[in-house]
SEPA-509925 format. One record per residue (C-alpha): residue number from 1; residue in three letters; x, y, z. Coordinates in Angstrom, 2 decimals, padded with zeros to 5 digits, m for minus. Layout:
// residues N
{site NUM 'ALA' {X Y Z}}
...
This chain:
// residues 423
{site 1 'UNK' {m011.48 017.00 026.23}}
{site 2 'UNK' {m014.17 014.54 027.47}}
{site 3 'UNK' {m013.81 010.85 026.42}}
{site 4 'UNK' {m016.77 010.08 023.94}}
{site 5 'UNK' {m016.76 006.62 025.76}}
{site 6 'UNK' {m017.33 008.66 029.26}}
{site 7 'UNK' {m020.14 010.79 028.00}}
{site 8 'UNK' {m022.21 008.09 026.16}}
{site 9 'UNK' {m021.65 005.91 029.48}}
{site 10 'UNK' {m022.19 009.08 032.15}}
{site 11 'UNK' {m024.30 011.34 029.98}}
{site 12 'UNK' {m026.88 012.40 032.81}}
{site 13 'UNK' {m023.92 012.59 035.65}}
{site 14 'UNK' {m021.74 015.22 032.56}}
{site 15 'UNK' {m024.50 017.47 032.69}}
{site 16 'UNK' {m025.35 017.76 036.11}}
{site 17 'UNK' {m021.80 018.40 036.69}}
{site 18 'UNK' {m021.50 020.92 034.46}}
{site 19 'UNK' {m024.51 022.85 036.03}}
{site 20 'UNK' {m021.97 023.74 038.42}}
{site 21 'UNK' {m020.24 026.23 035.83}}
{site 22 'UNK' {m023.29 027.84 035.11}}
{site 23 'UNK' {m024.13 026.19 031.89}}
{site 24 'UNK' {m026.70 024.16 030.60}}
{site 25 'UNK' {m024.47 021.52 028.58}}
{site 26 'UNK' {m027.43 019.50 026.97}}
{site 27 'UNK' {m027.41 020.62 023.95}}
{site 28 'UNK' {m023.78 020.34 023.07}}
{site 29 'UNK' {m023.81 016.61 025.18}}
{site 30 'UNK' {m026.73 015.20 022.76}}
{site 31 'UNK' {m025.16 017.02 020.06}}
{site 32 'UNK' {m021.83 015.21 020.11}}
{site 33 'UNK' {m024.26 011.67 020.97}}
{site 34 'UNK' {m026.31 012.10 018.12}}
{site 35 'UNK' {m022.98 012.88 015.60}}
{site 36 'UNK' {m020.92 010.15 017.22}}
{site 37 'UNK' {m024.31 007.44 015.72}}
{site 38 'UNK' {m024.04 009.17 012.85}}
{site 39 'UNK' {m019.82 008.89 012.14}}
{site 40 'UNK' {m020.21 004.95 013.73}}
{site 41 'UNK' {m023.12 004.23 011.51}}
{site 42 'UNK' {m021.53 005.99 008.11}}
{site 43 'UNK' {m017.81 003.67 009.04}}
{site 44 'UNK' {m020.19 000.55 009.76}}
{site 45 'UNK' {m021.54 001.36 005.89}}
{site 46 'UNK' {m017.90 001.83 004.89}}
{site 47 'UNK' {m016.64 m001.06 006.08}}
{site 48 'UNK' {m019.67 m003.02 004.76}}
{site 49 'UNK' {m018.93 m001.74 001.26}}
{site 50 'UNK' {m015.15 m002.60 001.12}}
{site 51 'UNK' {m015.62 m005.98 002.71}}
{site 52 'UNK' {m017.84 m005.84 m000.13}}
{site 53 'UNK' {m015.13 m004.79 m002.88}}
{site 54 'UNK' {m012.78 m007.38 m001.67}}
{site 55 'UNK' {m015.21 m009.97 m002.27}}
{site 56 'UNK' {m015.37 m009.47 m005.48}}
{site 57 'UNK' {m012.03 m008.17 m006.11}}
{site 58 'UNK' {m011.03 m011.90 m005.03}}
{site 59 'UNK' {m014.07 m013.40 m007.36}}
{site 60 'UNK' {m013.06 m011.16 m010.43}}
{site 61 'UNK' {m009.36 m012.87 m009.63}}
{site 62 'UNK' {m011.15 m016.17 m010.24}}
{site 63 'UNK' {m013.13 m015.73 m012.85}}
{site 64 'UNK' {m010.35 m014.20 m014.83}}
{site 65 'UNK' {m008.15 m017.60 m013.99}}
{site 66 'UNK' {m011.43 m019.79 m015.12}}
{site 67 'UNK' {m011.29 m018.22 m018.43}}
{site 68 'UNK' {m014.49 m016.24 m017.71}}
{site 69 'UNK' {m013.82 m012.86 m018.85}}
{site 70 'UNK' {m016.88 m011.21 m019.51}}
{site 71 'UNK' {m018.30 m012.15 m015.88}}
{site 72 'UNK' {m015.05 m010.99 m014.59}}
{site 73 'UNK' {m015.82 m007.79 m016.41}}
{site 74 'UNK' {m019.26 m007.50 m014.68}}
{site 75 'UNK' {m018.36 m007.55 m011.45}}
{site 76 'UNK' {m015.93 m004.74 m012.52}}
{site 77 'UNK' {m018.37 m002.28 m013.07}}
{site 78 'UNK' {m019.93 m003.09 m009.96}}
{site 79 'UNK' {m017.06 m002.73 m008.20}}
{site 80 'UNK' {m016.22 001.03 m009.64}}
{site 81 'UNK' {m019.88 001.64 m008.32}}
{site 82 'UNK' {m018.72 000.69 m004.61}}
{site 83 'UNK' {m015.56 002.48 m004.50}}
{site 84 'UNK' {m017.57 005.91 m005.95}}
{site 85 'UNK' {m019.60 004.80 m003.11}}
{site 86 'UNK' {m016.87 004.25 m000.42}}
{site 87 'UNK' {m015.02 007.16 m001.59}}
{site 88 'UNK' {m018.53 009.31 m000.71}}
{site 89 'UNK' {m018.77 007.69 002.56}}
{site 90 'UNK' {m015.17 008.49 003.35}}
{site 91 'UNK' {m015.66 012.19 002.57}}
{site 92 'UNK' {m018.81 012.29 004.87}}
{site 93 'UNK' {m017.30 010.19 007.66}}
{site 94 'UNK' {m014.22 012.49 007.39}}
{site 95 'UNK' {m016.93 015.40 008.01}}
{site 96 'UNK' {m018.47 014.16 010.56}}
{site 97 'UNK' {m014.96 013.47 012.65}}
{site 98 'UNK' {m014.34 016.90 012.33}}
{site 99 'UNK' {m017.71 018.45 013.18}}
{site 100 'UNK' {m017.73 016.24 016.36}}
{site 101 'UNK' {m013.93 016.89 017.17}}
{site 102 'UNK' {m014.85 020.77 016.84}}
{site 103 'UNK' {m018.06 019.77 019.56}}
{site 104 'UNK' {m016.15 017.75 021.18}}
{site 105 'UNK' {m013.36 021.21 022.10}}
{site 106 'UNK' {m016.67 023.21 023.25}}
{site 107 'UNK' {m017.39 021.06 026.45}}
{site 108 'UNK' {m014.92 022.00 029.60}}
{site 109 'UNK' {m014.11 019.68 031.74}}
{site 110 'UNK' {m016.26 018.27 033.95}}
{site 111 'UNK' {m015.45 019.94 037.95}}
{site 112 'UNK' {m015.04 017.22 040.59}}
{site 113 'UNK' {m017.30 016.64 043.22}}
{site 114 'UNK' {m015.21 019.08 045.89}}
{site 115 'UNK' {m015.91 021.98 043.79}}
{site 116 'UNK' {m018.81 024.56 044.97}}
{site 117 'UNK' {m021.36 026.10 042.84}}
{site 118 'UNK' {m021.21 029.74 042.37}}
{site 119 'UNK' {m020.76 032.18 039.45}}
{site 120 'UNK' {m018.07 034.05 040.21}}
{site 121 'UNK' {m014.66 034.61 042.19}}
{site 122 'UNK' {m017.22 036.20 044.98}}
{site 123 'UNK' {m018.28 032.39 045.23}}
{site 124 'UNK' {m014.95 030.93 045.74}}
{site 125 'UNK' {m014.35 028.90 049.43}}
{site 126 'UNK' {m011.26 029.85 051.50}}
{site 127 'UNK' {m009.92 026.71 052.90}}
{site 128 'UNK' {m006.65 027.71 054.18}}
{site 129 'UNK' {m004.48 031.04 055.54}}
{site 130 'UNK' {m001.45 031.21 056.97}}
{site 131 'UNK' {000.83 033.81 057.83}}
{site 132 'UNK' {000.55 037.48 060.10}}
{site 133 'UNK' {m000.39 040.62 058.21}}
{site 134 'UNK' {002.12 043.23 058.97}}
{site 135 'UNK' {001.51 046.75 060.17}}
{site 136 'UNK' {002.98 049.53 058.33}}
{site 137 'UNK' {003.60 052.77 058.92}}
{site 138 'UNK' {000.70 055.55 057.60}}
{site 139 'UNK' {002.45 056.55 054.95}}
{site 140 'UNK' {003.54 053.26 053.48}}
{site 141 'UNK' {003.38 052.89 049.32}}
{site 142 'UNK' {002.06 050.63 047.00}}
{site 143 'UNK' {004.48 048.65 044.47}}
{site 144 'UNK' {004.71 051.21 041.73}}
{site 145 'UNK' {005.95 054.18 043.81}}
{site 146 'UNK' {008.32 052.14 045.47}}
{site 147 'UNK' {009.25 050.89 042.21}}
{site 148 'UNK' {009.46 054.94 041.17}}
{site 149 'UNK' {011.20 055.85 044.01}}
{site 150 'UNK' {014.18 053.37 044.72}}
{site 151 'UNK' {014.40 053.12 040.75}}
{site 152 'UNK' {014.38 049.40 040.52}}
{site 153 'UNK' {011.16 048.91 038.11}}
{site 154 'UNK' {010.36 051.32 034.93}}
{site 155 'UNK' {007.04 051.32 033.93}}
{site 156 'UNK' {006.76 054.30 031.80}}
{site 157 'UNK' {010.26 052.91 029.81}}
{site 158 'UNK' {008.05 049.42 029.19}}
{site 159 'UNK' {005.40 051.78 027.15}}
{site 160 'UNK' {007.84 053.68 024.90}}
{site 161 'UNK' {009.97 050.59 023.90}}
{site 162 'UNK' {006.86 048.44 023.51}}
{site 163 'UNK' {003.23 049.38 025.23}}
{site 164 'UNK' {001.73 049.10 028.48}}
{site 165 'UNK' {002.02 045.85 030.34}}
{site 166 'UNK' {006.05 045.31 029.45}}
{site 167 'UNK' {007.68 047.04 032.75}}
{site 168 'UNK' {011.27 046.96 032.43}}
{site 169 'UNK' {013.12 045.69 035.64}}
{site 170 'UNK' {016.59 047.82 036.86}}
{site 171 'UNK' {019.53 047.56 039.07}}
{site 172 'UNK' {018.11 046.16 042.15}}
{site 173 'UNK' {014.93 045.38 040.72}}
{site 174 'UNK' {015.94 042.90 037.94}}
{site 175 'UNK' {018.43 041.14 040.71}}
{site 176 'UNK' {015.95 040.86 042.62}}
{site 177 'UNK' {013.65 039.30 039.69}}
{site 178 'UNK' {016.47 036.86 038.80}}
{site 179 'UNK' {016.78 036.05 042.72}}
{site 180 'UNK' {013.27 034.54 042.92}}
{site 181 'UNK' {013.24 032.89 039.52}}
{site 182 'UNK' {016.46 030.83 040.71}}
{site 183 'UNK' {015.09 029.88 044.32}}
{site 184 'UNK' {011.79 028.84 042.37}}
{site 185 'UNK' {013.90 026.35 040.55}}
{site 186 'UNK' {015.49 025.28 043.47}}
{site 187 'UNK' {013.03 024.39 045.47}}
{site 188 'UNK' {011.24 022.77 042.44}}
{site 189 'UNK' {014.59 020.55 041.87}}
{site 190 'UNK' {014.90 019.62 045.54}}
{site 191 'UNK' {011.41 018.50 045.52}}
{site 192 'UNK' {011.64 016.17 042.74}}
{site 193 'UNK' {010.58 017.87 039.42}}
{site 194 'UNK' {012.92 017.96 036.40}}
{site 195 'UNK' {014.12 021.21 035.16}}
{site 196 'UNK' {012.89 021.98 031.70}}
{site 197 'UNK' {013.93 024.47 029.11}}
{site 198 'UNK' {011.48 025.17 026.65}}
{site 199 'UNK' {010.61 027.19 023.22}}
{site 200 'UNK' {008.51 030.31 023.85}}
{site 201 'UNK' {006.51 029.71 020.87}}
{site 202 'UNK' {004.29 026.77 020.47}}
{site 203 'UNK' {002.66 025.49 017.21}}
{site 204 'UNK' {m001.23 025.24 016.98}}
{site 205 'UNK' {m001.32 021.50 018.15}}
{site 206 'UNK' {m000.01 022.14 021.56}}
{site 207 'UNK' {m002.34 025.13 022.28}}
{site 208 'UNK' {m004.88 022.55 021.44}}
{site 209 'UNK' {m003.10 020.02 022.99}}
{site 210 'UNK' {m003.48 021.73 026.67}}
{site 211 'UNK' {m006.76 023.31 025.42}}
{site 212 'UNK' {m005.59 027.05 025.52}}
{site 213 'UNK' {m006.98 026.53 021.53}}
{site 214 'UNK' {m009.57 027.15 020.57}}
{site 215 'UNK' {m011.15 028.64 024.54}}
{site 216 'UNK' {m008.45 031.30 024.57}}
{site 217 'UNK' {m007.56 032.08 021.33}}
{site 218 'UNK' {m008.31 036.24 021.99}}
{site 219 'UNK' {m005.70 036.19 024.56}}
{site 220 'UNK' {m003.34 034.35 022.93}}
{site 221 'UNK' {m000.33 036.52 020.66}}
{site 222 'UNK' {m000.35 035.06 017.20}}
{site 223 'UNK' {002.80 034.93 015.00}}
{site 224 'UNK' {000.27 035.07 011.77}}
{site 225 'UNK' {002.94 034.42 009.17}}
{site 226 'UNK' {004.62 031.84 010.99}}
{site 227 'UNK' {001.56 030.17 012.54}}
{site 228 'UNK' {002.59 030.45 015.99}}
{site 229 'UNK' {001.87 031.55 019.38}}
{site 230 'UNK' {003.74 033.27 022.16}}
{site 231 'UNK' {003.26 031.14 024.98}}
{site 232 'UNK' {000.32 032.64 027.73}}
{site 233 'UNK' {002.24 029.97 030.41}}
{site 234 'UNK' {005.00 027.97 030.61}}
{site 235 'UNK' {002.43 024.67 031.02}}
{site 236 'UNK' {001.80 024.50 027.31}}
{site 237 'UNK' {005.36 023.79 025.86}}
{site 238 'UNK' {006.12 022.00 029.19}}
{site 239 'UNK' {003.02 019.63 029.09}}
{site 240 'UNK' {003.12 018.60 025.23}}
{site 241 'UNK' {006.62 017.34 025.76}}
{site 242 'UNK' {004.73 014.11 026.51}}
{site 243 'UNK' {002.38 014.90 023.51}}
{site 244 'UNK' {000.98 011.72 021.45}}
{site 245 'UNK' {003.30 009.60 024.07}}
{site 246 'UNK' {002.71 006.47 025.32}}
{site 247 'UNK' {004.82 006.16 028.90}}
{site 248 'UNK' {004.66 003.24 031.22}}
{site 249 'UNK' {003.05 002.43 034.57}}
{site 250 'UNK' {006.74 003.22 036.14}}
{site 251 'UNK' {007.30 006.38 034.91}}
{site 252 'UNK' {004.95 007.81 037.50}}
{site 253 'UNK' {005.54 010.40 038.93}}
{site 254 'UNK' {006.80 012.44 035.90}}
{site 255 'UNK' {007.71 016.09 037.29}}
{site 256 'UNK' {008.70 019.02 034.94}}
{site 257 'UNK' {009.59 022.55 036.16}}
{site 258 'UNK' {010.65 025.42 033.74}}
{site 259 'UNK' {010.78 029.19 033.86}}
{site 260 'UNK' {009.50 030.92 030.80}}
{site 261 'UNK' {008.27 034.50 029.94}}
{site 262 'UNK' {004.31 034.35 029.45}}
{site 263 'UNK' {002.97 036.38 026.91}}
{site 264 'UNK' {m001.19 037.33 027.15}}
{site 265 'UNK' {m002.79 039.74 025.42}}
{site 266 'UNK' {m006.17 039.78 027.36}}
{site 267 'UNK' {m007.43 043.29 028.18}}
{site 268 'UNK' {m008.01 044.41 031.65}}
{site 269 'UNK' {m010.35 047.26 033.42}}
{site 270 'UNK' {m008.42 050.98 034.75}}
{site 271 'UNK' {m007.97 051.01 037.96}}
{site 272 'UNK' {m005.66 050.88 040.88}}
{site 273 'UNK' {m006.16 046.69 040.77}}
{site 274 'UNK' {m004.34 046.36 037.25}}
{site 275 'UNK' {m001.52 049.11 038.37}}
{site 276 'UNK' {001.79 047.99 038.01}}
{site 277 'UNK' {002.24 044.47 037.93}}
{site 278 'UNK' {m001.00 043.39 038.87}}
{site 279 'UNK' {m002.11 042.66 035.35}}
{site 280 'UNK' {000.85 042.63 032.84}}
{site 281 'UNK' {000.68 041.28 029.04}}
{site 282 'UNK' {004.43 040.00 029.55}}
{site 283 'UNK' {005.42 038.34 032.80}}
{site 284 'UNK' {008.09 035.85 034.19}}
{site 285 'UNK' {006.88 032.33 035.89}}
{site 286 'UNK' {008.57 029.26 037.10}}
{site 287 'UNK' {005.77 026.16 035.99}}
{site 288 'UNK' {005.60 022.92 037.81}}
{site 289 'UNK' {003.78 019.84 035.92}}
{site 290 'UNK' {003.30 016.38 036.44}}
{site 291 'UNK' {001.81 013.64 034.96}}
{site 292 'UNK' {000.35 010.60 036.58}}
{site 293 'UNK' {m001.67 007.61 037.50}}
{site 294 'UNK' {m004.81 008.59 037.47}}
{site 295 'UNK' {m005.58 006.43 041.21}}
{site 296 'UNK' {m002.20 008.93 042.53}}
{site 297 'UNK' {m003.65 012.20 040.93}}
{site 298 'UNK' {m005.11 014.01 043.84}}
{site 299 'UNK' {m002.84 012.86 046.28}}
{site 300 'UNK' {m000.44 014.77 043.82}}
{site 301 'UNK' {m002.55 017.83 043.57}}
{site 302 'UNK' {m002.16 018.20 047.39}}
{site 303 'UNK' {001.63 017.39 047.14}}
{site 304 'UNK' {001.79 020.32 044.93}}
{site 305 'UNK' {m000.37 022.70 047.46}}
{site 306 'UNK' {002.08 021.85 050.21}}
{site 307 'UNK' {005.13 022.90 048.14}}
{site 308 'UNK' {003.62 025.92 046.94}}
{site 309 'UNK' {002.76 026.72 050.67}}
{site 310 'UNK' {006.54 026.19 051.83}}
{site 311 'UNK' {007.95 028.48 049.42}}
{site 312 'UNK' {004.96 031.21 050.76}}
{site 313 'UNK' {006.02 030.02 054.71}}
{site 314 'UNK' {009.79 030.63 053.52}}
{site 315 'UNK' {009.09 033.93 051.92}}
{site 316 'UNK' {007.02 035.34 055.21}}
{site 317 'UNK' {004.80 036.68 053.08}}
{site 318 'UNK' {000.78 036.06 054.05}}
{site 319 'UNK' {m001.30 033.87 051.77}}
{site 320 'UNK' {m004.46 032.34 051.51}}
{site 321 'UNK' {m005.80 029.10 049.79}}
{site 322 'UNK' {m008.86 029.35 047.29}}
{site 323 'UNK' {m011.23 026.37 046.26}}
{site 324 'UNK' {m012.35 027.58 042.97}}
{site 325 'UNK' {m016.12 027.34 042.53}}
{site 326 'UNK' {m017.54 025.99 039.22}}
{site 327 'UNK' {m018.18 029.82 037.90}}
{site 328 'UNK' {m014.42 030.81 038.17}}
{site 329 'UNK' {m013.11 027.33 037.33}}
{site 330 'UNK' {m010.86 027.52 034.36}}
{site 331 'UNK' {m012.59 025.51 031.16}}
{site 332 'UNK' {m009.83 022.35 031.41}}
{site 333 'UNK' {m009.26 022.10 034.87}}
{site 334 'UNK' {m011.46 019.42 037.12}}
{site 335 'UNK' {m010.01 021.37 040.37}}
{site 336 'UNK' {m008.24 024.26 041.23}}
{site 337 'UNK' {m007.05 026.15 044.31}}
{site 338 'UNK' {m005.77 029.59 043.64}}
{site 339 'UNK' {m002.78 031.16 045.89}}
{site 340 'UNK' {m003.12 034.70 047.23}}
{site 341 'UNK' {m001.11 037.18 048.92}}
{site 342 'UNK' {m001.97 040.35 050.97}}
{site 343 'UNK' {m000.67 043.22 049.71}}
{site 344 'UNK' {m000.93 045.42 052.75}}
{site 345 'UNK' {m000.16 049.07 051.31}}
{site 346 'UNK' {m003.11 047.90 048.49}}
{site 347 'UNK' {m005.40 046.28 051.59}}
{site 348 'UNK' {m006.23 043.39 049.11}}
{site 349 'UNK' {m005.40 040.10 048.20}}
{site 350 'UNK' {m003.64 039.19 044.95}}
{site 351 'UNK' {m003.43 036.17 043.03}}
{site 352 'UNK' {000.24 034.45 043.05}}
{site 353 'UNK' {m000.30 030.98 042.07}}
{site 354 'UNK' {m002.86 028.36 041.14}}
{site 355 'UNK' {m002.51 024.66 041.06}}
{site 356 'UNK' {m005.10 022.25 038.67}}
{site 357 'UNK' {m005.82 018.70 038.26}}
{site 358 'UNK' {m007.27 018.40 035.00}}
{site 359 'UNK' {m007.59 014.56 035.09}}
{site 360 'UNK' {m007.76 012.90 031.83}}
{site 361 'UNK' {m008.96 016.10 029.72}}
{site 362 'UNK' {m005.74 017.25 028.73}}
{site 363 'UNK' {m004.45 013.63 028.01}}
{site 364 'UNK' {m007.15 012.78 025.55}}
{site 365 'UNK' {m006.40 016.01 023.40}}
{site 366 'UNK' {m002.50 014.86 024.00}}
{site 367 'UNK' {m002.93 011.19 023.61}}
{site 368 'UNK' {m000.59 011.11 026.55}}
{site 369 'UNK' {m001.18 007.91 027.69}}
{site 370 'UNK' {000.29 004.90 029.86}}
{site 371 'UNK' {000.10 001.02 029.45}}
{site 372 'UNK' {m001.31 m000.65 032.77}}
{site 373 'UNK' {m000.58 m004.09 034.47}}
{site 374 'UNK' {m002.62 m005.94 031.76}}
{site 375 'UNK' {m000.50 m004.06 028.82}}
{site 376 'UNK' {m003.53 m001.76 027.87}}
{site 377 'UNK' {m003.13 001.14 027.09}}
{site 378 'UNK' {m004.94 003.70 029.30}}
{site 379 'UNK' {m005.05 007.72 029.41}}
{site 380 'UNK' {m003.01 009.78 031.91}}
{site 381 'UNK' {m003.36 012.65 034.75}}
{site 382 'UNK' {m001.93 015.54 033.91}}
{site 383 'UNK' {m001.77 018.70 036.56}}
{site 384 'UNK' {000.02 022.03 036.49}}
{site 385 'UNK' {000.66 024.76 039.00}}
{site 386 'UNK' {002.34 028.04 039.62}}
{site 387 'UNK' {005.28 027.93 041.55}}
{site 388 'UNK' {005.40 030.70 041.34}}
{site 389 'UNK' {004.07 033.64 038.92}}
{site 390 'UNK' {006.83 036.60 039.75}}
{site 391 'UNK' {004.75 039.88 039.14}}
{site 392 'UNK' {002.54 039.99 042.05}}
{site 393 'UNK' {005.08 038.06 044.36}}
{site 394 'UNK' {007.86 040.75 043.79}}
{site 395 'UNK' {004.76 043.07 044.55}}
{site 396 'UNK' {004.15 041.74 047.77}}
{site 397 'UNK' {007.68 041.77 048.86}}
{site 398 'UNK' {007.95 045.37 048.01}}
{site 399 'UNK' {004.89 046.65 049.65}}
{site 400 'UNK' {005.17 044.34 052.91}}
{site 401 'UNK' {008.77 044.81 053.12}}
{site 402 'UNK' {008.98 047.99 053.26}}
{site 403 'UNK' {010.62 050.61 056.29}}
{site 404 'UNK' {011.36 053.89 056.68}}
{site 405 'UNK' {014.71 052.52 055.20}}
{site 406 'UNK' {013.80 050.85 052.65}}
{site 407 'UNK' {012.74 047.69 051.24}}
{site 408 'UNK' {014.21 044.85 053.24}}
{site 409 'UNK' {015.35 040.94 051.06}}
{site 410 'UNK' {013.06 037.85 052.60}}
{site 411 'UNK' {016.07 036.48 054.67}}
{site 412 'UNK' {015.71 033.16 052.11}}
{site 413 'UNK' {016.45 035.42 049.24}}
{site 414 'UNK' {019.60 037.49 050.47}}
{site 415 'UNK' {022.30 034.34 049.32}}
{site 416 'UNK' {020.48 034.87 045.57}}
{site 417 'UNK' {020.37 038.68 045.81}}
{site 418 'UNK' {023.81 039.17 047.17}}
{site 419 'UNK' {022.07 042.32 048.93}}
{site 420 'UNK' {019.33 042.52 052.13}}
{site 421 'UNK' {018.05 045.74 051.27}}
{site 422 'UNK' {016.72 048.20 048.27}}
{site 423 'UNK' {017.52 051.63 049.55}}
């Protein structure tokens, strides 16, 4: 979340940033001003009245020890008046914490200065493509009948053991799944990052931690009895490893990487766009997060875009790069370029990968922090990205893979697979 300090310092420039999501933030920015004077001026009464108490606690002391008993008692009663008193004002300051905490979780980030207006994904900026469309033949399939005909992915199977959106993965198919989820990791371990492995269920303070609580609550799967949450992506479990931490200047960089099922329950429109594993409620992705100096942050973020695009070059399959406009930005991130590749038997693009800087807003709700050169103690970066999200990957290789006979292995995957070809 925002720092109080930063909005009471940069009021005007918050809200003119936040015009670029399409909101008029005003209301909620005055609203947390006006109940962070009234929590500072209810402790500055607090402390007033128990610098008060312990006055006279300390002068009852005396009078006691001067053999003046029944001024001692005086001062009694007038103390039992201040701590009714303080014990009031602790009750209301406790209120007001919490009513500005739960203000506090209903501003998003702020976007940087690179992101474009707009109100939608229709809005976002291609910056970057890379890689030659292939031409297949006229009667080339999309993903799910090639999944139906070579037999490697069982959608219909997913629905009877649990519902739609849990495809089961066979033969071939779940090789193949394994394959990419091991040459993720790889390549994230070459490059530096630290492989992680995490719980799949995360306690209420980490989804609030990374701010999935209380924004997507709806889309989240609650364990009700247990209080817990299926993890929607691998970055929550991954990110509050450094939760209420303080780390030092060295540290930097600090890289994790982890593969984890993701588990969302958000609902999504019929249609051939959320066939197969376009849009699934259970999914496998390999995370990458780091945490840094906030002065090396964005030289980080396009680290991460370059690795992201070497696994794509490696892979041969066609991608473009996204700048995320302030309508389609996600409500913690500061900056975010979304991966996409072209699924040529579909004749659209599909969304692989996404890589965020949130800056200090997921630190502050962490208290992730770092000491500087001076021993202070100072709030961290924190970024996360996709490297990558399996489902529409293994799509991509299916449908732009495919021949007359049958679906050929991305040369860089055939040493994983142990095979070159579904047929």
């Amino acid at each position: 979340m925002l720092q109080l300090q930063t909005i009471r310092e940069k009021k005007d420039e918050i809200i003119n940033a936040l015009t670029k999501r399409n909101i008029d933030a005003s209301p909620l920015v005055n609203g947390v001003l006006e109940l962070d004077e009234k929590r500072r001026a209810t402790q500055t009464q607090l402390d007033n009245i128990l610098a008060e108490s312990n006055k006279l606690s300390k002068e009852i002391g005396m009078l006691f020890k001067s053999g003046k008993p029944q001024e001692a008692n005086e001062l009694k009663e007038k103390t039992g008046t201040l701590k009714e008193e303080s014990k009031n004002l602790s009750e209301q300051l406790n209120s007001v914490a919490e009513e500005l905490q739960a203000m506090l979780y209903q501003i998003p980030n702020a976007p940087h200065d690179s992101v474009p207006a707009g109100n939608s994904e229709d809005d976002n900026e291609e910056i970057y493509n890379e890689g030659e469309i292939p031409t297949l033949a006229t009667d080339a399939l999309p993903h799910w009948e090639l999944a139906k005909k070579y037999d490697i992915i069982d959608f219909e199977l997913g629905v009877k053991i649990t519902g739609a959106g849990f495809p089961v993965y066979k033969g071939k198919g779940a090789r193949l799944q394994r394959a990419l989820i091991s040459y993720f990791l790889d390549k994230n371990t070459e490059a530096g990052y630290t492989e992680m492995q995490v719980p799949h269920l995360v306690n209420e303070l980490s989804g609030y931690g990374t701010g999935q609580l209380p924004d997507k609550e709806g889309q989240m799967y609650h364990v009700t009895e247990d209080d817990l949450y299926l993890i929607p992506t691998g970055e929550v479990p991954v990110t509050n490893i450094l939760r209420n931490e303080i780390v030092s200047e060295g540290d930097f960089p600090i890289r994790y990487t982890a593969y984890t099922p993701c588990f969302r329950r958000e609902a999504g429109s019929y249609g051939a766009h959320v066939r197969g594993l376009n849009r699934l409620h259970q999914f496998d992705k390999v995370e990458i997060v780091r945490v840094e100096h906030p002065s090396k942050s964005y030289e980080a973020l396009d680290s991460m875009v370059e690795h992201i695009k070497n696994i794509l070059r490696e892979l041969k399959l066609p991608y473009r790069i996204l700048r995320l406009c302030g309508g389609d930005l996600g409500f913690t991130a500061a900056l975010t370029y979304d991966f996409e590749v072209f699924s040529t038997a579909q004749d659209r693009w599909l969304e692989i990968s996404s890589a965020s800087n949130f800056e200090t807003y997921q630190a502050n709700r962490l208290k992730l922090r770092y000491k500087d050169e001076n021993g202070k103690s100072q709030l961290a970066h924190t970024l996360n990205g996709s490297s990558l999200a399996l489902p529409r990957v293994l799509a991509g290789i299916l449908e732009n893979y495919q021949t007359a006979e049958g679906i050929k292995i991305p040369e860089v995957l055939v040493p994983y697979c142990g095979f070159d070809i579904i047929d």
